[in-house]
N, C-alpha and C positions, 0 to 999 in steps of 0.2 A: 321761436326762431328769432336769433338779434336781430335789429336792424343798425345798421353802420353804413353812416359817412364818412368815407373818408378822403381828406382833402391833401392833393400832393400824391395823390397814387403810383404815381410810375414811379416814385423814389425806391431807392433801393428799400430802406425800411419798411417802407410803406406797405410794397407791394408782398415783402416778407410776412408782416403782418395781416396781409390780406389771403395770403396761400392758407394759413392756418384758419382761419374764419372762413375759410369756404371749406375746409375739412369738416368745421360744424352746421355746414349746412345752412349758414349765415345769409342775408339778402343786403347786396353792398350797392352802395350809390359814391361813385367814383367821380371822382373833380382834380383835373389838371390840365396844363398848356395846349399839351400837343394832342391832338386829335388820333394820331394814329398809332402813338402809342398805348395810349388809353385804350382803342378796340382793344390791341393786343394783350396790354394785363386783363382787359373783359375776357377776352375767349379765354385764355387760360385759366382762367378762376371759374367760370363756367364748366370749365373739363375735370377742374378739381371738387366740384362738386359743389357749388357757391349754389345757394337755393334762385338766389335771381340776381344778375347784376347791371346796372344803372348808370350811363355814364353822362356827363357834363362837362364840357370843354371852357374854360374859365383859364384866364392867367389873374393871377390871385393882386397883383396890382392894381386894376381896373376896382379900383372900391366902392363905385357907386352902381357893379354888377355885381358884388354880395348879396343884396337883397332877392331877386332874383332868384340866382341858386341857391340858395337855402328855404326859399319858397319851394321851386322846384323839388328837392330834398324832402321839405315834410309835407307836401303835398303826395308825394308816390309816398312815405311810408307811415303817415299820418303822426307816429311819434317815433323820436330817435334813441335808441339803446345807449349806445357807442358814438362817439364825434373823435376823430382821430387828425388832430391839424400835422400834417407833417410835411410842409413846404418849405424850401428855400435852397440856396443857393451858395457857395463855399468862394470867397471874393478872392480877387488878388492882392493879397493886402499894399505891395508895393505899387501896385497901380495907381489903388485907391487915395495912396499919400500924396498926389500929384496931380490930381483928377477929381475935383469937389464935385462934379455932377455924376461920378463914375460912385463916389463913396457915398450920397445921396442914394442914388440908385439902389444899391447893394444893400443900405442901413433899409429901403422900404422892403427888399423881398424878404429879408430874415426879420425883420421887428414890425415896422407897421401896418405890410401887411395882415401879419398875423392880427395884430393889436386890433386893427381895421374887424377880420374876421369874426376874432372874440365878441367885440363890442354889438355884430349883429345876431350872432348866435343866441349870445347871455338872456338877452329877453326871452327870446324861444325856449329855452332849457329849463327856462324858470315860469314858464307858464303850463310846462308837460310835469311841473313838478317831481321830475326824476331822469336818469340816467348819468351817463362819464362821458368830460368833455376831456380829453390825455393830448396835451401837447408837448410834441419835439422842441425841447431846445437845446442846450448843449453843456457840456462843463467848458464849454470856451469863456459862455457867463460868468463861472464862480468869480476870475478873477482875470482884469484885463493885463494883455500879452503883447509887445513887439510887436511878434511873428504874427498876430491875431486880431488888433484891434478893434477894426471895425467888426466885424462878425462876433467877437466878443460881446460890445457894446449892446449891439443888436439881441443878439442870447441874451445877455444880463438886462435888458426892457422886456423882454419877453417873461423871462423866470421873475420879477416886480411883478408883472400887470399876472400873472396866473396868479402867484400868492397873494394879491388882494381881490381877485376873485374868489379864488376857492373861498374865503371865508364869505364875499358875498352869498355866492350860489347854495353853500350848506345850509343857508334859513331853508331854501328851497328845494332841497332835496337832493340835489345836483351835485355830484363827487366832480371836481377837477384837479387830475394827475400832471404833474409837469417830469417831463421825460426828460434828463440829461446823460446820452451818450458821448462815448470816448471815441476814440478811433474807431470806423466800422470800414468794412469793406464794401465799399460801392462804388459807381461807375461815378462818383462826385469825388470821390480821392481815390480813384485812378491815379497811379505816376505819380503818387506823393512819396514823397521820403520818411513814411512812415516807421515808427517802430515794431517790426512785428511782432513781437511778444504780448504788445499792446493794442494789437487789430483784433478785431471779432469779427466773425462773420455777419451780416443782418438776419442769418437764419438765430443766432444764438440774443441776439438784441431782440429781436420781433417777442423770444419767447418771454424775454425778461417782460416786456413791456404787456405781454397778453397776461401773464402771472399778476403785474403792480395794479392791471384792473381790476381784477378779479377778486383782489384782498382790496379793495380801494388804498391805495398807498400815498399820500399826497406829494411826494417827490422819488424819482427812483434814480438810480445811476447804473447805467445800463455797457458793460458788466457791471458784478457790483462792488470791483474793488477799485473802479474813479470816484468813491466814496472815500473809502480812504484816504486815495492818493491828493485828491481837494482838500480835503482837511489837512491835508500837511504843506500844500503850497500855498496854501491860505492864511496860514500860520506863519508863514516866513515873513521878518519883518521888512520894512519895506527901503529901508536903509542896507537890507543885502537885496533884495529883491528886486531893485533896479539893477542892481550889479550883474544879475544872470542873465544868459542867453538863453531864454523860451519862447 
């Protein structure tokens, strides 16, 4: 039976990824803000056939409550399978240019947060000497955007601090996956003026990202053709690259 934490539950992705891990009969220890949403992705995963589920109300800022809940965490499942970070928050970026404590803000729920997380986990992972730590971050990272900056910025500290982990944690037996999805359908881009050719559902992202464990994959792009498509706007030089509107 896996045991999985995962952190940022009631996100769309999240909770996508947890409807399939309670098809396996999985035991989940759930950690997010709001208390009453969390019952409610609980009962539902419990009715989907989740072998046991565990919840923990934490806002993921509060850093020097990480210790804490991750105690909590391997205290109920004594060792971790799965560690699924998939918290944060989608900014307003014109706000954030006008508002230094609003873009402070914003840069700790997507990057330091996590970072904050990471850094109390890694001991942990590395003393059970096994399992996958897989965190969300974005192709907003690959490369920073106008329309994006700060939540980029954020992404692109995140996708760093994983890739010099993963090579820490591989002495110690510990795979860590960094997730970069593209557009997904969730109640966090709601009312976006997205493209939809280029939306997915989190049903169809949850599977990518249940698959990139599975094979241990050390970065995935979630679908997988913002593989692609990164690689070619990554490539555009930056004497045109200023020049566009993305």
């Amino acid at each position: 039976m896996k045991k999985i934490l995962i952190i940022g539950a009631t996100s769309g992705i999240a909770a996508a990824c947890a409807r399939l891990w309670a098809a396996e009969r999985a035991e989940l220890f759930l950690v997010g803000r709001n208390a009453e949403k969390l019952q409610q992705t609980a009962d539902d995963l419990t009715t989907r056939g989740a072998a046991a589920v565990h919840t923990h109300t934490l806002d993921l800022n509060q850093f020097d409550a990480h210790p804490a809940m991750l105690d909590a965490a391997f205290s109920q499942f004594g060792q971790i399978d799965i560690a699924l970070i998939a918290h944060g928050t989608l900014p307003d970026q014109k706000a954030c240019e006008h508002n230094v404590d609003l873009a402070l803000q914003e840069f700790s729920n997507n990057g330091l947060s996590v970072i904050a997380l990471l850094t109390a986990l890694a001991p942990r992972m590395e003393a059970q000497r096994r399992g996958t730590v897989a965190v969300i971050s974005s192709v907003a990272g690959d490369r920073g955007r106008p329309s994006n900056t700060l939540y980029g910025a954020a992404k692109a500290a995140v996708s760093a601090f994983c890739e010099g982990l993963r090579a820490r944690l591989f002495k110690s037996g510990v795979h860590v996956l960094t997730i970069k999805p593209g557009f997904v359908a969730t109640p966090m881009t709601q009312g976006l003026p997205l493209p939809k050719p280029l939306v997915a559902s989190a049903e169809k992202v949850a599977r990518v990202i249940l698959r990139g464990i599975e094979r241990r994959s050390n970065v995935i792009y979630a679908p997988r053709f913002w593989g692609g498509m990164m690689w070619g706007i990554k490539a555009i030089p930056n004497c045109v690259f200023k020049r566009l509107t993305l």
